[in-house]
N, C-alpha and C positions, 0 to 999 in steps of 0.2 A: 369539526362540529359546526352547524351552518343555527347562529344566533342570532333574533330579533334585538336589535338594540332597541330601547323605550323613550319616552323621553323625560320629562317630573311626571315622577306617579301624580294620579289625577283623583279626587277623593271619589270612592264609588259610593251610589246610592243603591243597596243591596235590595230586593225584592221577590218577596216570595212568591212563584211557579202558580199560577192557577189561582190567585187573588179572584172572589167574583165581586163583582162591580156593584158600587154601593148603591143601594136599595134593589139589589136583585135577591132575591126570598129564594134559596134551596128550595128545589122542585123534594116534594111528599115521594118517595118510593112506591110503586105500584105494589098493588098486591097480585098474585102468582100464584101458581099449583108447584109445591115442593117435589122437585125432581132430585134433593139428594140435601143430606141434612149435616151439617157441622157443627160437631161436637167439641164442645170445651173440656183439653185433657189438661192444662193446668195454665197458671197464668202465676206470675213474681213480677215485684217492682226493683224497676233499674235504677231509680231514683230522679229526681228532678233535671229534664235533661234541660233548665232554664230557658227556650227557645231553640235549642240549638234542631238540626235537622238531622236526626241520627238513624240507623237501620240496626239490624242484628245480622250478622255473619258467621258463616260454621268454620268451627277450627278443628277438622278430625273432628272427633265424636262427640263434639260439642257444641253447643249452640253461646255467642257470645254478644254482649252488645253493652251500650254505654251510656250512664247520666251524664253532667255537666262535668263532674268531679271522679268515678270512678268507672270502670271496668267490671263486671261480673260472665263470671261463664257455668253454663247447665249442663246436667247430662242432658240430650234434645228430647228423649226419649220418657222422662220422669220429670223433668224439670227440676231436680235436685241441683241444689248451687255447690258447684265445685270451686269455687274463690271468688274474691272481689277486691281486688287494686284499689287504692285511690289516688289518680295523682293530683299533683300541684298546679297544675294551671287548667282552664275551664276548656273541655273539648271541644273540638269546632269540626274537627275533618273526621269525625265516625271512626270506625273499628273495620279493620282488614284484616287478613290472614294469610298464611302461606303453611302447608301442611299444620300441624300444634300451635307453632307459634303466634302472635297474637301481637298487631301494629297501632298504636293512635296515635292521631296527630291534635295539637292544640291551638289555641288561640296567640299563645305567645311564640309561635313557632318549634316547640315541643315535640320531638316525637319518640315513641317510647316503644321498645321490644318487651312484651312476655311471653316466657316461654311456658312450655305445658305443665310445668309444675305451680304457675300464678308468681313465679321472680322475675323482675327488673332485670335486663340481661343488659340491656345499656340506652340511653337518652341522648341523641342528636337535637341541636336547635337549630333550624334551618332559615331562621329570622323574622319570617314573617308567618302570619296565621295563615294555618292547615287547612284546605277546603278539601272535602273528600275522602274516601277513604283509601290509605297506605295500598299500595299490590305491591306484594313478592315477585319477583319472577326471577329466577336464575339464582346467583348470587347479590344481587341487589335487592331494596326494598325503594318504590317511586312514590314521591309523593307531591303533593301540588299545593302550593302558596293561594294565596288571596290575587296575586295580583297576572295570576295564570303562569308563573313557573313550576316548570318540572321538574324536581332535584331528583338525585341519585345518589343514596345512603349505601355502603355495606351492611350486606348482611349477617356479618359477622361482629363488624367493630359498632358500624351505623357512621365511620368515617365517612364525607364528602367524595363523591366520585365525577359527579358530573351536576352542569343543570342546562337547563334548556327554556328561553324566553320568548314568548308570544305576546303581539303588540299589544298593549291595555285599552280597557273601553274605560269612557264615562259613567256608564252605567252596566251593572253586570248583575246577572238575577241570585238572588237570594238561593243557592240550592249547594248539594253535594253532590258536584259531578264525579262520575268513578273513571278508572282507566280499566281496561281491557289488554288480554295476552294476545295478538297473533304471531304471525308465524315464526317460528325459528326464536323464540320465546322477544320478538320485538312487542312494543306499546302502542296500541291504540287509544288516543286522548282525542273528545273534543274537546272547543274552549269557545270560551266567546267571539260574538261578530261570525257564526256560523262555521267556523274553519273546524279542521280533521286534520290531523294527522298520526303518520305511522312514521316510529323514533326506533332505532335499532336500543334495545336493552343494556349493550354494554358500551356504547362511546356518546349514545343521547344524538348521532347520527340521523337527520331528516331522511327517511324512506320514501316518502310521497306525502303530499298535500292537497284534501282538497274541500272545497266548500258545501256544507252542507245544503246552506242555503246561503241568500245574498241579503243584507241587511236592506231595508229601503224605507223609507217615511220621510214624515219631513221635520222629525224632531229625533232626538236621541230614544227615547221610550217608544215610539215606533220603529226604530231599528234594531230596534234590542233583538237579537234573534241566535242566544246561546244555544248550544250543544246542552242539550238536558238527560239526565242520567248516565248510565253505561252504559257503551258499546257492545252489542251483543254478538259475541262468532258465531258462525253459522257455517259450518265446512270451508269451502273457502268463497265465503261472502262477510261482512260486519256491515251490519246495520245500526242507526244513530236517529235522533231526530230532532229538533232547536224547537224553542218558544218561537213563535209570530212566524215560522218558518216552512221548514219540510221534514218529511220521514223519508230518508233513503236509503239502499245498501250500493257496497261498492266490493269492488273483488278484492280480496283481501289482499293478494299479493304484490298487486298494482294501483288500486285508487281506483281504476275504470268503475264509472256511475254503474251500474246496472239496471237502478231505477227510481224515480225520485215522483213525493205525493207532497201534494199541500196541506199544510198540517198547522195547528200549532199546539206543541204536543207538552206534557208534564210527564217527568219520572222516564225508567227508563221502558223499552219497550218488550209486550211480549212476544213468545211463540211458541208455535208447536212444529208439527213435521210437515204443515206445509202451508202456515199462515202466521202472519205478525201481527200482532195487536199493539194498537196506541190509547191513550189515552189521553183526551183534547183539554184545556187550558176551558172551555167553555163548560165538558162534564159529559162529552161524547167519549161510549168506548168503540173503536172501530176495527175492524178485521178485515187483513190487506192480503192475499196473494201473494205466499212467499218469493216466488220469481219473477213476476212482473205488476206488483207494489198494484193491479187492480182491487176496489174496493168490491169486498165481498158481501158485509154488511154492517151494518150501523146502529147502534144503542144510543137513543139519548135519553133517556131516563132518569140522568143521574146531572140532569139540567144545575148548575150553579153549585153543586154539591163538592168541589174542590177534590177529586176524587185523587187517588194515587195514581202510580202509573201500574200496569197488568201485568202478572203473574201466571202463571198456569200450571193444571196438575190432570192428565189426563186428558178427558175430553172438557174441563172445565179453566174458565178465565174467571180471575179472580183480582177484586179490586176493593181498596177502601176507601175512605170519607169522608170529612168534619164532621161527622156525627159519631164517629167512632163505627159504624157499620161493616162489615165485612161480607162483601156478593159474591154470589157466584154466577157465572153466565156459560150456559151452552156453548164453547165454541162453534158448533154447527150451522147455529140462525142467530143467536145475540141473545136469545131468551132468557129470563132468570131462572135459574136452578136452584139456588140456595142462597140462606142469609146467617145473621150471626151479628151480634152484638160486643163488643168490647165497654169500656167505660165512660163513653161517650164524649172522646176528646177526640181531635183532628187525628187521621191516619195520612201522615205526608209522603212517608215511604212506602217504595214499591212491598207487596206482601214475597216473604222470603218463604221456598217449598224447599222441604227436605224430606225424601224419600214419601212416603203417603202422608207428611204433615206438611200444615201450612204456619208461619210464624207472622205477627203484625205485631210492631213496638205503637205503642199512641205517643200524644204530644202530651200527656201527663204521665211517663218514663214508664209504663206497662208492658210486658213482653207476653206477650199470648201462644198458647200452641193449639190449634184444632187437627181434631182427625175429621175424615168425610167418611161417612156412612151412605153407602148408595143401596141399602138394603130396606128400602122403604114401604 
């Protein structure tokens, strides 16, 4: 197993994704001809996720997601609460899953199994705080530290199997980066300073490595240029994209670029069957040419609006935003299709689709579910 050695952890100045710049005023949302309307089918509170950067994740036939202090999960369908955990130390790395079962990591380096009846099935402390949320894959469960390691818990005991360390920055962004399954059930992880890599799942073995983008400035905060969100498969392509950086895909099975765009992107990224969408750090949404990363077209609408990163459900892309708002856009031309209101707190996270719903948690611990109605 091929290990970065580090040298004294170095105190990180943590920052969040998409900051707009002081005295820049959120651009007004235009107004639009409704081309498809979303309906509020129920909505529950998670509880005070105290700052924390959290998502909602489906576990089997449930939809689940996290306050600062516990766990709750829905039928996705009714939004009936089928349990709610509490644990002991303040979440930091979101809610994962693998089939039922149900993974968090915490601040104290906590991480915790439940399984599909809402019981503790057993707690690993991995030492340091949890950024991210927990992936299953095989027999293992991965999870990732503060200061960009990679551990590997069983998935049965949550014993110690493996870990895997990437050099530390000075500064590293405020966010919950996710890991990704590829091939042959190995890890797709970005991490900061632009790098990628692919780690075999059972010895934490380097696959391939390679840089998203290249950090440059001439201070630390202009170099900053992490891996933001999850890696998305894509048959055999994964695509990624870093703050101050690029949006690229690489072949999955070898690293080779395929194709790389300037960007600097928030959250992770979308797509459909033959286009990827980003979401800019400025409040552009953009739509790229699934095999050679050209720009098809460009939204800026949502100027200073801190948007999330994009989603999709159909022919539609879908984004939130410090106002709590929830869009919809054409993917065809960029155009708005639809809108929708939550309770008018920050949407940080990507909007999460299951089956014809869409799900948005806000930064005052709200878990939302819309249907779309294209019957206008």
């Amino acid at each position: 197993m091929k290990i970065f050695i580090t040298g004294l952890a170095v105190s990180s100045l943590l920052l969040a994704a998409g900051c707009a710049a002081p005295g820049r005023e959120p651009l007004d949302l235009p107004k639009f001809e409704r081309k498809v309307s979303l309906q509020k089918n129920w909505n529950n509170s998670l509880g005070d996720p105290r700052g924390g950067i959290l998502s909602p994740i489906v576990a089997g036939d449930r939809i689940c997601g996290a306050s600062a202090r516990s766990i709750s999960c829905f039928n996705w369908d009714t939004g009936r609460e089928l349990f709610e955990i509490e644990v002991e130390q303040q979440i930091s790395g979101g809610v994962g899953a693998g089939g039922e079962e149900v993974f968090v990591g915490g601040e104290d380096g906590e991480v915790t199994l439940i399984d599909a009846g809402g019981s503790v099935r057993w707690e690993s402390n991995v030492l340091n705080s949890v950024t991210g949320p927990p992936l299953a894959v095989g027999g293992s469960v991965i999870v990732r530290d503060v200061q960009g390691r990679l551990i590997a818990l069983d998935r049965e005991t949550g014993d110690f199997i493996w870990d895997f360390q990437v050099p530390s920055q000075s500064l590293i962004l405020r966010s919950n980066p996710g890991l990704a399954v590829g091939v042959r059930e190995s890890i797709v992880a970005g991490f900061h300073g632009g790098i990628a890599m692919n780690l075999d799942s059972v010895t934490g073995e380097e696959l391939w490595a390679v840089n998203v983008s290249i950090p440059s400035g001439d201070n630390d905060l202009e170099r900053m240029a992490d891996v933001v969100g999850t890696p998305i498969v894509l048959e055999d392509a994964v695509c990624m994209a870093t703050f101050q950086g690029r949006a690229a895909c690489f072949d999955l099975e070898t690293g080779r670029q395929n194709w790389s765009v300037k960007v600097s992107a928030v959250g992770s990224l979308g797509f459909d069957s033959d286009k990827i969408f980003v979401s800019d750090s400025v409040g552009h949404v953009l739509a790229l040419n699934r095999k050679t990363g050209a720009l098809l077209w460009r939204n800026e609408s949502f100027l200073y609006r801190n948007i999330s990163g994009p989603a999709t459900l159909g022919r539609w892309v879908i984004v939130g935003d410090l106002k709590g708002v929830v869009s919809l856009l054409d993917s065809t031309d960029g155009s708005f299709a639809g809108r929708a209101k939550t309770d008018g707190s920050p949407i940080l996270t990507n909007p999460l689709v299951i089956g014809d719903k869409v799900f948005v948690q806000t930064s005052e611990g709200n878990l939302y579910a819309f249907g779309i109605d294209q019957d206008l």
